[in-house]
Structures are given as structure tokens and as C-alpha cells.
N, C-alpha and C positions, 0 to 999 in steps of 0.2 A: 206679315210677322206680328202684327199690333193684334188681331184678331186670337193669334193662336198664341200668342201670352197672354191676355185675358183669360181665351178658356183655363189656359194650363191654371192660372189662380186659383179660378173658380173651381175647378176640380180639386186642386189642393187643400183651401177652406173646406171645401166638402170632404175631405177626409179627414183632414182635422175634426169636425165636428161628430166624424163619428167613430174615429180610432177608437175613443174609450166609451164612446155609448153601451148601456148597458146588453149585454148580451144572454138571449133567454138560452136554458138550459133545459131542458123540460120542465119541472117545476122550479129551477130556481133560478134566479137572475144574480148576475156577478155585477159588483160598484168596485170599481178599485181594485179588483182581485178581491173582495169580501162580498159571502154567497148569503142571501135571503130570502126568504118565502118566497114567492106569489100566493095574491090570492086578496081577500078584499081585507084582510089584518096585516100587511106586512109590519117585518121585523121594526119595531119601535114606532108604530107609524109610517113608517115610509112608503109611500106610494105613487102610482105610475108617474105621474104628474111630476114630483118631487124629484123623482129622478131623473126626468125630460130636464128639471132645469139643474140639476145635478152636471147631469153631462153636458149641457149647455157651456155653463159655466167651467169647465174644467177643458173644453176646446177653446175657449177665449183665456185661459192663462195659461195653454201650451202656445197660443201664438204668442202670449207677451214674454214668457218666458223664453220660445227660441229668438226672437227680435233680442231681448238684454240680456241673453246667456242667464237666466234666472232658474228660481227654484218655486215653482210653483207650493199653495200652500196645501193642498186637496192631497198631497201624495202621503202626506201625516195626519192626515186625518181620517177619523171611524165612518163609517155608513152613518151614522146616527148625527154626527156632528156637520157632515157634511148637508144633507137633509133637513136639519134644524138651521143652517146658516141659508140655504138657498129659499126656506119656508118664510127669512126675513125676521126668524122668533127670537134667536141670540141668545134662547137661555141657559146651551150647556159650553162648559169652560173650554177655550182651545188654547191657554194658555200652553199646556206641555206640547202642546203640536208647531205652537207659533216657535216657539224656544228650539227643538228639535229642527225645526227648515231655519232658524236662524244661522243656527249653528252651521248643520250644514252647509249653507250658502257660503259663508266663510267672507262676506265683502261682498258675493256677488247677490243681484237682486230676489226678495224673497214676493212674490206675488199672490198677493191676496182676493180670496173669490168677490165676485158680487154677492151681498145679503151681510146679513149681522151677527157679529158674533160678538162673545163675554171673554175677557179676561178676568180671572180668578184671582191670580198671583202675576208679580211683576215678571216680566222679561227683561234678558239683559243682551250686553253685546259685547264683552271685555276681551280685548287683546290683550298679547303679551311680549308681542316681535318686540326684537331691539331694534327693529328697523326705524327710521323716522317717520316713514309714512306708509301707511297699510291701509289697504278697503275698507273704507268703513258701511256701519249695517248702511241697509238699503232696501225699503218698505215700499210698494208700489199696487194701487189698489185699482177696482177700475171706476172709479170718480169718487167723487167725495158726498154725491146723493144714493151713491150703491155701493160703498162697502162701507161699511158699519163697524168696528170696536167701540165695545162699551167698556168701562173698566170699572170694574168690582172691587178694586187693589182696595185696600184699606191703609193710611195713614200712610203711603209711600206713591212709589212715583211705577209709574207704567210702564213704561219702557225706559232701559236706562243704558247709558253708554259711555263706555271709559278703558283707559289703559291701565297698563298697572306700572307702566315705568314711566318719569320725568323728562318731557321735551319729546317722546312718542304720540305721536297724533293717529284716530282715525280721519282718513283722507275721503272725500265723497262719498256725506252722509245724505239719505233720500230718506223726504215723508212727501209721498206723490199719493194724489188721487184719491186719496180716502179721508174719511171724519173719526174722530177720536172724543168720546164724550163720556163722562162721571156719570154715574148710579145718581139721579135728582133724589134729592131734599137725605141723603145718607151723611149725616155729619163724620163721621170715617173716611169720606171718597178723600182720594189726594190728591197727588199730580200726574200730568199726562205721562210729562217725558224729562229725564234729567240728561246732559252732557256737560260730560268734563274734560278736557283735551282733544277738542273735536277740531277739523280742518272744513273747508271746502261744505256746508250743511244746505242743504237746499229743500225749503220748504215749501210744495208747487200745489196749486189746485188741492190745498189742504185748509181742514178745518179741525180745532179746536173747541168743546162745547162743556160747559156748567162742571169744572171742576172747583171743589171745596179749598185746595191750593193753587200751585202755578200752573199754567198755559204750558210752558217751556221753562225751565230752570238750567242753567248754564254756571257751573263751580267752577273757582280757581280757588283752591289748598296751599297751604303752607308745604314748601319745597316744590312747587310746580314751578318749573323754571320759565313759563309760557299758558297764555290765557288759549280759550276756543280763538279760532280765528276764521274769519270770511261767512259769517251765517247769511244768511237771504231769504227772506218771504218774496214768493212771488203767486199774487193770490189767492193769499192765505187769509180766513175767517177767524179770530181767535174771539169768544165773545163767551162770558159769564165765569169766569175763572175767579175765585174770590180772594185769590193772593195774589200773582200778579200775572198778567198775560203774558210776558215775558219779562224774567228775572234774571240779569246778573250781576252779583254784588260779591264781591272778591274779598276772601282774608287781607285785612291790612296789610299793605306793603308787597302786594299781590302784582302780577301784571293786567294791563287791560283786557277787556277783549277787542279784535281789531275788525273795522270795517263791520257793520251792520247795517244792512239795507233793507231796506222795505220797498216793493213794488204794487203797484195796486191791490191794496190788502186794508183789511180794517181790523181793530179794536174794539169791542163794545164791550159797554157793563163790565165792565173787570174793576176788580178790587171791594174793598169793602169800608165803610166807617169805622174812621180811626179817632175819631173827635172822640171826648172824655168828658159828659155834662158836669159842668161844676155847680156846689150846692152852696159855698161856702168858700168866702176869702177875709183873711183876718187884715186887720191893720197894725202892723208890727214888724220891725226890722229887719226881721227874718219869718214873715209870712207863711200863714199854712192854709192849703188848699183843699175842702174834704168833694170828692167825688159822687155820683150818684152809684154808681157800681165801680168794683174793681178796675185803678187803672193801669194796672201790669206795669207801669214803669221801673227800671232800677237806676239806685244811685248814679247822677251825672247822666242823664237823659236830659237831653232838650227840648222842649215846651217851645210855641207857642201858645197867645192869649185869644181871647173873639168872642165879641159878641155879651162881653158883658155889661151891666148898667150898675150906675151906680159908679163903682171903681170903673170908669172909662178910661183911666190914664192907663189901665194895664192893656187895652186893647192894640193889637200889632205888638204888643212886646216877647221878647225872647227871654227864657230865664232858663238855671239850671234846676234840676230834683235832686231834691234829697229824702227819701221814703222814709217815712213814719210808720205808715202799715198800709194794707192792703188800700184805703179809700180814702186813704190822708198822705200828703207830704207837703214839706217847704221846698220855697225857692230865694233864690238871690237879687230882690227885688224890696227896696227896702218901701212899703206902703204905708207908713206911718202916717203920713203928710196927705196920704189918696184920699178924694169922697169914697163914704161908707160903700161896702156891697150889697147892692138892693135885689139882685138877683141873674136869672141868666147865665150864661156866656161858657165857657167849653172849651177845653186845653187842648192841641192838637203837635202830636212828635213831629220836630223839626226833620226827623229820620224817616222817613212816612212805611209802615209794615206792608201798605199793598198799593194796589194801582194797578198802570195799564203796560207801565215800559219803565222797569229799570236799567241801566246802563250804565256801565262805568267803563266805556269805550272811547278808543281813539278817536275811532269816525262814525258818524251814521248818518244814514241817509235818507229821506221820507220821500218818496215818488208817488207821487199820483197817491195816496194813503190817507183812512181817514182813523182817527182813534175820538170814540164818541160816548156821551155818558158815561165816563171815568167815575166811577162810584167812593173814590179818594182822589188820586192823583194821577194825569193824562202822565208825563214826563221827567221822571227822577235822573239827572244825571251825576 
């Protein structure tokens, strides 16, 4: 019996692999049900080669897709895009293909080819059940050194996810096996992923790379009756994100998020410098501070001091701002009595804008986890 359920496998993979193989026509060959030359110019490039791993690849996301009742991504997609993703090159948008199998899928998994592809414009995933709890997206690639998004997005978030009713959650959210990574050195790139009433999120053999904002961004709104609840890294890479690798910081009087784990996963390089070099500290009741560049603060911001000479009594102190203009303000710090300011030393928000892990969580948990070269702050809670 052991014998002849092996062969049966082995014949079955073998028809998997060639169900959707390209099939010659006399001179033309069919991808997908979409017909192209032969001949040594194919249609946009495309050629024999491209299409061996064309169809490769589309026999390895009909088996992932019949294992998790999924929706493969290849069945929305052009000849041209399909070829470009398996050629490894990423450079035409499958943003409206990605959003069309999302949709579709409805909850259930969407499976992503091996090779690289661009996002254009963001995708989203919004429900609307009044139900409590409904499928949420579910992204599944085949590892996180072979499928590729790149995101192009400009000033927003990549993937986004949310309900449109209070105390409605999507329920088991997947980012499995694939990398997710910003357009380098484009001051425009944003963020990877935003969720908002999210349940159950699992983030597996996943990576995050050089995004200009957050890693992952996680909201709670005014009248959300309920934060995200139960997120989990498990072998997740988030590294170069310049706002925070992960971010949740809730509307005042918001609820938390609950339970955040981390399993063998790392942090690196995330965040950015948030220090403010100081040029200039007066001696006076109500002291004024002038900056080297713009310190974006607004009234009732808190300061810390560091690093100054001179006025050293102000080092480690907390004080509140009051803005003057753009590269000047007072604080509540009466230095009349201080040594002169002889130079140095640099304000930093008691509120800190980026880092490696915001939280304003019940619980969380660090397992086996490392968060490394915090570029501002390893842990905001």
C-alpha cells in the first residue's frame, strides 16, 4: 500500500505541474488562457524560459492554494506581469490584481508567486459584517527570500486593514512567507501595513525592510469600543523602518491593545533621530532655548535636557515648551542661578516620534527576541 500511495503522489504533483503548462498551438502558445507569439521576439519579452518558470510557479500555488482553500495570485494577473514577477525584475504594478484576488478571497488565503513584484497604490481589506468576527485578509507567499513586494505607495500605508463598524473585528490575519520592502533612499515611501480592529494577526517567516514610516501601524479611533487584540511575530525580520517598527499608540482614553508576542524575531535599525542640537540657552526665569534647525515641537511638549556644558545643572532635567518660532522656545525652568551655556547639549521629546516598539498594551511578551541598533528608542510603553 505505502508503495502505491507514493506513486499516486508522485503522479499527482506531476500533473499539477503540468495542468497549466503552456500549451503550443501551432504558432501560438497560451499562459493563463492569454495567447502569444512564438518565435525568438515574444509578446513583451516573454520567453520559453520565462514561461518554464511561469508555469512552475503557478503548479506550486495550486498546491498551496488546494492545502488552505486559497486563491492563488497568477489567475489576476497579465502574461506580461506574470513574466516580469517570475524574471525576479518587479517593475510593473500588480497592485489592481493583488486588490481583485483580495477581494475575491473574501477571508480566504490569497497566494502569492515566487519572484518580485511592485505595488503602485495601496491595497486594502475592509469589512462590513455586523457580525463580531469575520476572515480576515490572509497573505501567504512562498518564503520571505522568494516572494518579493516592493511598495511604490507614496505617503501611506501598503496594505491596509479595517472594519467599518465598532467592536467588529477581522478574525485570522496572515502575513506568511514573504518580504515586504520600501522603494530605498524615495523620501515619499510610507508604510508597509496599517490595522485597525484586527483579532487573532499572525505574522510567520515574515519580513519587513527600509520603510520611510512604520513597519506595522496598529490604530485605535475615537468610538472604537476595542483595540487590535492577540498580534504575534513568529520569525519575523522587521529592520530599517524610520518611524517605528511597530507602532501602537491609541487616541486618548482609547483601549489597549491586548497580548503582543514576539517569538524568535528581531528589530534592527528602526527609528530615527529625534534629538534637537541646541545652540543657545539663556539665563532667565523663563529661559529660551534657540535650535540648530527646526524643532517641530508644539506648545506643552516635553523636553528632555543632555549633554550640555556649561549650564550642566540642566542635564537629565524635564521641562515643558512654549514656542516662540520655528527654532526658538521657552521652558519652565527657572536658570537664572545656572553656570553660563558654554555650548553643546540637545533636547530630546519626552514622547519619543520613533523607535523600534511602541505599545500601549496589556501584555507583551519577548521570546527568544532580539531588538538591536534602535536608531532613537528600543521600547515605548
Amino acid at each position: 500500500p505505502k508503495p502505491c500511495l507514493c506513486a499516486g503522489l508522485f503522479l499527482w504533483r506531476i500533473a499539477l505541474a503540468f495542468r497549466d503548462y503552456p500549451r503550443s498551438a501551432g504558432s501560438v502558445t497560451t499562459i493563463g488562457g492569454a495567447a502569444m507569439t512564438e518565435g525568438t521576439t515574444p509578446r513583451a519579452g516573454v520567453n520559453n524560459a520565462l514561461r518554464q518558470l511561469a508555469a512552475d510557479g503557478r503548479a506550486l500555488a495550486d498546491e498551496l492554494a488546494s492545502i488552505y482553500n486559497g486563491v492563488p495570485l497568477y489567475q489576476y494577473l497579465s502574461v506580461e506581469q506574470e513574466a516580469d514577477i517570475a524574471a525576479n525584475v518587479g517593475s510593473l504594478d500588480v497592485s489592481a490584481a493583488l486588490q481583485a484576488a483580495i477581494t475575491a478571497a473574501a477571508g480566504r488565503p490569497v497566494i502569492l508567486p515566487k519572484g518580485k513584484m511592485k505595488l503602485a497604490a495601496p491595497v486594502s481589506y475592509v469589512t462590513t459584517s455586523t457580525t463580531a468576527l469575520v476572515p480576515g485578509l490572509k497573505l501567504i507567499g512562498m518564503g520571505k527570500d522568494y516572494t518579493i513586494i516592493e511598495s511604490a505607495v507614496a505617503n501611506d500605508h501598503a496594505i491596509k486593514i479595517d472594519t467599518t463598524l465598532s467592536f467588529k473585528f477581522q478574525d485570522g490575519i496572515w502575513f506568511k512567507n514573504f518580504k515586504m520592502t520600501g522603494v530605498k533612499y524615495d523620501p515619499a515611501n510610507g508604510s508597509a501595513i496599517y490595522m485597525r480592529r484586527a483579532y487573532n494577526v499572525v505574522f510567520e517567516d515574515f519580513e519587513i525592510d527600509y520603510f520611510r514610516k512604520d513597519g506595522v501601524t496598529v490604530q485605535t479611533l475615537i468610538n472604537d469600543a476595542d483595540s487590535s487584540n492577540q498580534v504575534t511575530f513568529t520569525r519575523t525580520y522587521i529592520h530599517r523602518c524610520f518611524g517605528w517598527g511597530f507602532n501602537h499608540d491609541p487616541t486618548a482614553g482609547q483601549n489597549d491593545l491586548s497580548f503582543l508576542t514576539m517569538r524568535d524575531s528581531r528589530f534592527n535599525q528602526c527609528g530615527s533621530q529625534a534629538k534637537k542640537v541646541v545652540t543657545a540657552i539663556t539665563q532667565a526665569a523663563t529661559p529660551q532655548v534657540t535650535t540648530a534647525t527646526s524643532h517641530g515641537f508644539v506648545n506643552g511638549d516635553v523636553i528632555r535636557f543632555g549633554g550640555v556644558k556649561g549650564m550642566t545643572q540642566l542635564n537629565q532635567r524635564v521641562a515643558t515648551v512654549t514656542v516662540v518660532d520655528a527654532t526658538n522656545f521657552t521652558f519652565n525652568i527657572d536658570t537664572s542661578g545656572f553656570t553660563a551655556y558654554s555650548g553643546d547639549g540637545a533636547v530630546f521629546p519626552r514622547k519619543p516620534p520613533s523607535g523600534t516598539i511602541r505599545a500601549n498594551c496589556q501584555m507583551m511578551s519577548l521570546q527568544d527576541s532580539w531588538i538591536t541598533e534602535s536608531q532613537n528608542v528600543g521600547i515605548y510603553l
